[in-house]
C-alpha positions as CSV (number, residue, x, y, z in Angstrom):
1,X,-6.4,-41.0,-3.4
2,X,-4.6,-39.7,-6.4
3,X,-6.8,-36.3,-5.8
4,X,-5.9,-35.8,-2.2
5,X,-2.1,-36.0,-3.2
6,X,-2.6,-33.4,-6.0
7,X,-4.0,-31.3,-3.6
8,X,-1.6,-31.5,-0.6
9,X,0.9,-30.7,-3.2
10,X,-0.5,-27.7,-4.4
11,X,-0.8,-26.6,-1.1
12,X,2.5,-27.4,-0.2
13,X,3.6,-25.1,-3.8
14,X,1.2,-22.2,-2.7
15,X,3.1,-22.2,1.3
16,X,6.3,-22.0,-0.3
17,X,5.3,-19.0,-2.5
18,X,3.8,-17.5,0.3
19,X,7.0,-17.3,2.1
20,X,9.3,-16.5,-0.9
21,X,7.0,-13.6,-1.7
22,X,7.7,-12.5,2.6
23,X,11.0,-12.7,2.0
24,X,11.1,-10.9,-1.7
25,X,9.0,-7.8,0.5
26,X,10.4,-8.0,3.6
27,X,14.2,-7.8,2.6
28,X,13.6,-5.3,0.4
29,X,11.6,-2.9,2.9
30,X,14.6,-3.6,5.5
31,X,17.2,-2.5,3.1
32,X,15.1,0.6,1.9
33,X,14.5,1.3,6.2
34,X,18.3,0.3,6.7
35,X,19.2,3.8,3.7
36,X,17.4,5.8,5.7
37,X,19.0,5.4,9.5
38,X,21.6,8.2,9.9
39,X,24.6,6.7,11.8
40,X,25.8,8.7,15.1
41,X,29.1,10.3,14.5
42,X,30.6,8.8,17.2
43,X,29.5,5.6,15.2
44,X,29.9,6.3,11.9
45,X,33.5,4.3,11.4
46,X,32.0,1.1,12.3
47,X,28.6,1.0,11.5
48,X,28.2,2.8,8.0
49,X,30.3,0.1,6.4
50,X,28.1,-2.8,8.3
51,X,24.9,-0.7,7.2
52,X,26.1,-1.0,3.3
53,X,26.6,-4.4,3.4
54,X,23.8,-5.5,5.0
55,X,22.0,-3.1,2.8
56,X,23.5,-4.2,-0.2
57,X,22.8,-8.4,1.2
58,X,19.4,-7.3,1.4
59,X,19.0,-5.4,-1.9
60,X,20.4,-8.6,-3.4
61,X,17.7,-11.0,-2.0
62,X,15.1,-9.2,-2.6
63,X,16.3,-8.2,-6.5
64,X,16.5,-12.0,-6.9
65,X,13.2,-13.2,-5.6
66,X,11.3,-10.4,-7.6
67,X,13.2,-11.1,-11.0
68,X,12.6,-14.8,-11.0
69,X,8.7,-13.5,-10.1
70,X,8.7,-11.0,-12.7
71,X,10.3,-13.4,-15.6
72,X,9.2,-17.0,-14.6
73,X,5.5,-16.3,-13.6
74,X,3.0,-15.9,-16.6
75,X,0.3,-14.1,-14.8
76,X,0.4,-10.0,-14.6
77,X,-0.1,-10.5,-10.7
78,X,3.0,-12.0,-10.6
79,X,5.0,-9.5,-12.6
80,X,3.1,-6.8,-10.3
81,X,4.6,-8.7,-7.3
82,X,8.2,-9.0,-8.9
83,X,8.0,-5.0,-9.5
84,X,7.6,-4.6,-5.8
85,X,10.9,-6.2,-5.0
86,X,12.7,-5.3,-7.8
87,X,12.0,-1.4,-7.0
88,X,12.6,-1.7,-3.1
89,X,16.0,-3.1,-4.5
90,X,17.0,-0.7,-7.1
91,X,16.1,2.1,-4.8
92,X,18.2,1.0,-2.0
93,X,21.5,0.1,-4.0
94,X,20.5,3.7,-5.6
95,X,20.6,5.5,-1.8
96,X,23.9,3.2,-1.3
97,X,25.5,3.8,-3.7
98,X,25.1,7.4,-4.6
99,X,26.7,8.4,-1.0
């Protein structure tokens, strides 16, 4: 009995990982794709503004998830994993910020 709650547990901590480590990618890949859309000119008044925030929204997430990966998790796999989201971050705020 004990060993069947254990388990469901663990799988429970493993789903949730799972789907913090989407996220952690998955923001950070939008806000990398959302740097590289060139706004219309017609556009550029309204959207460019929208585009740097939700880039910077992003960014944030995703530079979040990967440093508690890269600073709470013991295992090399885990700092590999934080890397991930903590570069797609850094690289967007850079492409943000530098225009």
């Amino acid at each position: 009995m004990l060993q069947s709650y254990y388990n469901e547990r663990m799988e429970s901590l493993a789903l949730l990982i799972l789907i913090l480590i989407i996220v952690m990618i998955s923001t950070g890949l939008a806000a990398l794709l959302i740097t590289f859309r060139k706004p219309k000119a017609l556009s550029n008044v309204t959207v460019k503004p929208l585009q740097r925030i939700s880039t910077i929204f992003l960014a944030t997430i995703s530079l979040v998830i990967g440093i508690q990966f890269a600073t709470q998790v013991d295992s090399t796999g885990g700092r590999v994993i934080g890397g991930f989201g903590i570069t797609a971050a850094l690289l967007a705020f850079y492409r943000v910020l530098r225009k």
